[in-house]
N, C-alpha and C positions, 0 to 999 in steps of 0.2 A: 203501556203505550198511552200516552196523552192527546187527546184528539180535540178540535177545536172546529165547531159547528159553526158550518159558512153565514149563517142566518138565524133570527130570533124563531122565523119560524120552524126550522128544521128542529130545533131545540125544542118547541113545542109538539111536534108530531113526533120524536123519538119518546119525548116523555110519553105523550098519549099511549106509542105503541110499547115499548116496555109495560107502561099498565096495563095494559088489554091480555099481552101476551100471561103476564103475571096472573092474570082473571081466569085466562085461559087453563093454565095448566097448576093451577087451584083444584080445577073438577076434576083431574089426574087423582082417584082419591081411594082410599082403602081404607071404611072405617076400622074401629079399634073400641075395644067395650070401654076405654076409660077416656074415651072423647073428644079425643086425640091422636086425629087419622095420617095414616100415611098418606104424604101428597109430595106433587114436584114444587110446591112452592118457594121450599129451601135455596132452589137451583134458578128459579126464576127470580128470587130477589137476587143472588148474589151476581147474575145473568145482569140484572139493571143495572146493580152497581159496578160490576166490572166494565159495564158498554157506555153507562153515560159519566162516571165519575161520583164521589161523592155527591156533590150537592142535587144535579139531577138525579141521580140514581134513588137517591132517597126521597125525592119528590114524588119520583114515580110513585112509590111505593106507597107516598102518603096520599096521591091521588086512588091508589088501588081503594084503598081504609077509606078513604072520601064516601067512595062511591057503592062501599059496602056497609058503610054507616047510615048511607044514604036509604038504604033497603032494595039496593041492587044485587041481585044473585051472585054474589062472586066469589066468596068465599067457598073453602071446603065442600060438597055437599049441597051445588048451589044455595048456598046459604048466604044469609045479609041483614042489615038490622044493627043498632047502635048494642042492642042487648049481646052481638057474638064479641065483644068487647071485655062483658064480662062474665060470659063464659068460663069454662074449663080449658080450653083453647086458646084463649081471649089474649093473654100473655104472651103468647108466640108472634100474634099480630102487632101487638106493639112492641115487639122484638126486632121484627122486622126490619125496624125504623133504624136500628143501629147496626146490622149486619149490612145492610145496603151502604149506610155510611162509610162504613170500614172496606167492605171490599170496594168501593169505587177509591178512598184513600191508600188501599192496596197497591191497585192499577197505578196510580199516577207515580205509587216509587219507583216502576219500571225494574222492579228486580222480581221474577217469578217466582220464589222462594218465600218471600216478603209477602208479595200480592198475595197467595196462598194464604200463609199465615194470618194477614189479616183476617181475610175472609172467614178461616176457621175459627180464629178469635173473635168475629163479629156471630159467626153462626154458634158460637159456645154462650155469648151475650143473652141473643135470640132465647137461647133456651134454658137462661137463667129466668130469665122474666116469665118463660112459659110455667117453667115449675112451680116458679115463688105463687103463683097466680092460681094455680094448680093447687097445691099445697092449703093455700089459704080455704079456697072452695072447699076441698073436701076434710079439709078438718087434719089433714096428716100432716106429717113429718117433713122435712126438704128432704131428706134421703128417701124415704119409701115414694116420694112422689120420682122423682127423679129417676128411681126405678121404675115406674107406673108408666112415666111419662116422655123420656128424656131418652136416659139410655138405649130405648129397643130402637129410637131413629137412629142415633149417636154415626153408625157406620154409611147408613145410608146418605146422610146428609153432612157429613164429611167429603166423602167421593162426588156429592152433589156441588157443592163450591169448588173442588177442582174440576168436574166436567165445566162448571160452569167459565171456570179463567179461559177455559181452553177455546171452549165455544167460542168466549167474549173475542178473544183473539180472532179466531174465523171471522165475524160477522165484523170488527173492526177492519179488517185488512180489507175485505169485500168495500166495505163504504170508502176505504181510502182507493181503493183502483176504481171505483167508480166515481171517484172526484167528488163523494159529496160532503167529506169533512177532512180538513188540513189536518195532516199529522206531521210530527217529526219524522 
């Protein structure tokens, strides 16, 4: 579903609030000894991109990194700082950037098999960057990282991009009966 925000401004408080929301449910979190927590973050980036589209949705996201570069709490673990960047983690954050991309590219082919797929192809992206990142830091292998790192989210954050399309759905259909953005 393609949606089209009546207003610049509306466009700028959806970004706002996908970011926030993204901030939010960062602190949803379950560390992990190799520094690499379970969190809903997976689910709220693909939440952005599926609800604002590509190029918003990834804005969002880069507003989130903004403002946790900035040394604002928002990451994992109320955590923030230009230094969680390069992290053991640090990878997945800039992963981010292309999973929101792909699932908001998803959404707009209007086919929910597709949309999905994307998504999971943007969230498989996500966690290429996490490992390689991974991998470097600690001196291993792409595969033993990958195990370390990658794999024990792998089911969680798969199911996560699909609650997330589904969500996106709910919360689009809401804003179009409430007349606040034209859709087909």
């Amino acid at each position: 579903m393609k949606i089209e925000f009546k207003s610049p401004i509306q466009k700028t408080v959806m970004t706002g609030v996908c970011a926030a929301l993204l901030a939010v449910l960062s602190q949803i979190s379950i560390p992990l000894p190799t520094g690499v927590p379970i969190t809903l973050q997976t689910f709220a980036v693909a939440l952005c991109g599926y609800i604002l589209g590509p190029a918003l949705g990834t804005l969002s996201v880069l507003v989130y990194l903004a403002l946790g570069a900035i040394g604002l709490p928002v990451f994992a673990g109320f955590s923030g700082g230009i230094g969680a960047f390069a992290g053991m983690a640090g990878g997945f954050l800039w992963g981010f950037l292309a999973q929101a991309a792909l699932c908001g590219l998803g959404m707009r082919l209007q086919n929910r098999i597709l949309a999905i797929a994307l998504g999971i192809a943007g969230l498989l992206a996500c966690h290429v960057c996490g490992v390689v990142q991974f991998a470097f830091l600690s001196s291993t292998g792409f595969l033993p990282s990958a195990l370390a790192v990658s794999v024990p989210h792998l089911v969680k954050d798969i199911l996560s991009v699909a609650l997330a399309y589904f969500a996106s759905l709910a919360v689009l259909l809401s804003l179009k009966r409430a007349r606040l953005v034209d859709a087909p």
